[in-house]
N, C-alpha and C positions, 0 to 999 in steps of 0.2 A: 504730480498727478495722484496724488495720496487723499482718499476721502471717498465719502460713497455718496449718493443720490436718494433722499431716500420718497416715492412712493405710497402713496397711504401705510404707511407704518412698516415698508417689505423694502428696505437698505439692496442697491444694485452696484457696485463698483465702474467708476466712470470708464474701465476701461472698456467692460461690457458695454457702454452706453455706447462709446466713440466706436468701439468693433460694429455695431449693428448702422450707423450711419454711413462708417466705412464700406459695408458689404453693400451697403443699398447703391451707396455712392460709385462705387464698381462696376456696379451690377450694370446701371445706367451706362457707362461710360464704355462697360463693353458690348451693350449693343448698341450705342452710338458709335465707336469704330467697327465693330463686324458692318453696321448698315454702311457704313461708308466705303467697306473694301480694304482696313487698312490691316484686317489679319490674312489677306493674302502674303504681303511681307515677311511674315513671324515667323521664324522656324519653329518656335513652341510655342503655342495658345495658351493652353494650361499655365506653363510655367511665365507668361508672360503675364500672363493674370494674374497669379499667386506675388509673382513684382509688383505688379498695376496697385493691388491691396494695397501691400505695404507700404508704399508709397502713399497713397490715399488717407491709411491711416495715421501717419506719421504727422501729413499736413489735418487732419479733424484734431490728433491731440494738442498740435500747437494751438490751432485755431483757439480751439476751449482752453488753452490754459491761457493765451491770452486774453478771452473774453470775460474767465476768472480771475484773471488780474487787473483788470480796469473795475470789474464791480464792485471786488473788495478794498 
């Protein structure tokens, strides 16, 4: 995951790229379980989230590294 993205001439490092899909991606995913009832369960919201991320972002940088490996 070495290499940046670059924008009318302003270079962004993909990992910034894949963080802000991940947050988005998150973001959705935790008020699709709050709406469903499923952080009643959770002893920690927060910290269940700050896992939820990582996870999240783990699977967007695979995702891209492999959809930059089939293009190249």
């Amino acid at each position: 995951m070495i290499g940046e993205f670059s924008f009318f001439g302003m270079y962004f490092p993909w990992l910034m790229i894949t963080s802000l899909v991940a947050i988005f991606a998150t973001r959705l995913l935790s008020k699709l379980l709050a709406r469903v009832g499923f952080y009643r369960h959770v002893w920690h919201p927060p910290l269940f989230d700050i896992a939820m991320f990582c996870v999240v972002l783990g699977i967007c940088i695979t995702v891209f590294n492999l959809c930059r490996s089939f293009l190249s």
